[in-house]
Structure formats: structure tokens, C-alpha cells
C-alpha positions as CSV (number, residue, x, y, z in Angstrom):
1,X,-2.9,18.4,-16.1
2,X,0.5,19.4,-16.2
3,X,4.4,18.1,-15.8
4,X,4.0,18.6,-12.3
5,X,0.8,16.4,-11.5
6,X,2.5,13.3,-13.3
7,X,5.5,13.6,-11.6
8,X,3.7,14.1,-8.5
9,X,1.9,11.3,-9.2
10,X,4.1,8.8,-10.5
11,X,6.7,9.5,-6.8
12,X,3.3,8.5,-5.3
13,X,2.5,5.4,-7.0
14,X,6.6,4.3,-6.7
15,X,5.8,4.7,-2.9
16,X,2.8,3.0,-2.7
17,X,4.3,0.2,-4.8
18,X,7.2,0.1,-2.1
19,X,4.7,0.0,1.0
20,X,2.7,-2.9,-0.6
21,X,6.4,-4.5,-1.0
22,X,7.5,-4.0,2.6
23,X,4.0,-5.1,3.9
24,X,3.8,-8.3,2.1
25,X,7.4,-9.3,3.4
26,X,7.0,-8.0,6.8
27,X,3.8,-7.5,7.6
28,X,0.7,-4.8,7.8
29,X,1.9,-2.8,10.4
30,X,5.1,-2.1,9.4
31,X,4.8,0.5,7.4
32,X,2.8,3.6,8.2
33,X,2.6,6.7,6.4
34,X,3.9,10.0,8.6
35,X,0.0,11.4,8.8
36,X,-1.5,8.1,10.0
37,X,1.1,7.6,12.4
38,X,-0.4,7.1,16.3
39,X,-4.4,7.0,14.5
40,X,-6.2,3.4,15.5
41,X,-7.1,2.7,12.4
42,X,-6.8,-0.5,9.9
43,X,-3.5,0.2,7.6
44,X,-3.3,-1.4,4.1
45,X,-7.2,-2.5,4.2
46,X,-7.4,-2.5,0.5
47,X,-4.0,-4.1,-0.6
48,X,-4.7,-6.9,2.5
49,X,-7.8,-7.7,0.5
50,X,-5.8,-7.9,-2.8
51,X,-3.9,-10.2,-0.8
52,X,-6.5,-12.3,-0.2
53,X,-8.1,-12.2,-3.1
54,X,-4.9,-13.6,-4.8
55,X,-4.5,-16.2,-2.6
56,X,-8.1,-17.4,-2.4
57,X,-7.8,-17.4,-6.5
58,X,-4.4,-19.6,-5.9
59,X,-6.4,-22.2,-3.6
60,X,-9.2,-22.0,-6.4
């Protein structure tokens, strides 16, 4: 592992943590990364289920 591949990861994590930020505010759909763009599939599948897991844990 070098400097590189944390740096590369860490930009991707600060991205994904952004996403998850605009999604909860404004929705699912809102944001869609460049290479999914136009593809009929479900975006944000697994931090949708965080969200429900969080709020089922809430109503619990």
C-alpha cells in the first residue's frame, strides 16, 4: 500500500460521505455518480437500508 492508495482512498470516502449527505436531504435520486448515469438501476441501495435500519432502531 502506498501514499497514493490512502489518498486515493480517503478523496473516495469524503465523496461517498457527501453523497450519503445530499441523499438524505434531498433524496435517493439526486445524486448519481458520472458512470451510473442513464443505467436503470437502484442508487444508494445499501445506505437506504442504513437509513432504515436507523430509523426502525429509533421507533424500537
Amino acid at each position: 500500500m502506498t501514499l497514493f492508495d490512502n489518498e486515493k482512498r480517503d478523496k473516495q470516502r469524503k465523496i461517498d460521505e457527501t453523497m450519503d449527505l445530499v441523499r438524505s436531504r434531498f433524496g435517493m435520486d439526486k445524486v448519481v455518480r458520472g458512470s451510473l448515469y442513464g443505467e436503470n438501476i437502484n442508487i444508494g441501495k445499501k445506505f437506504k437500508a442504513k437509513l432504515d435500519r436507523e430509523a426502525k432502531e429509533k421507533n424500537d
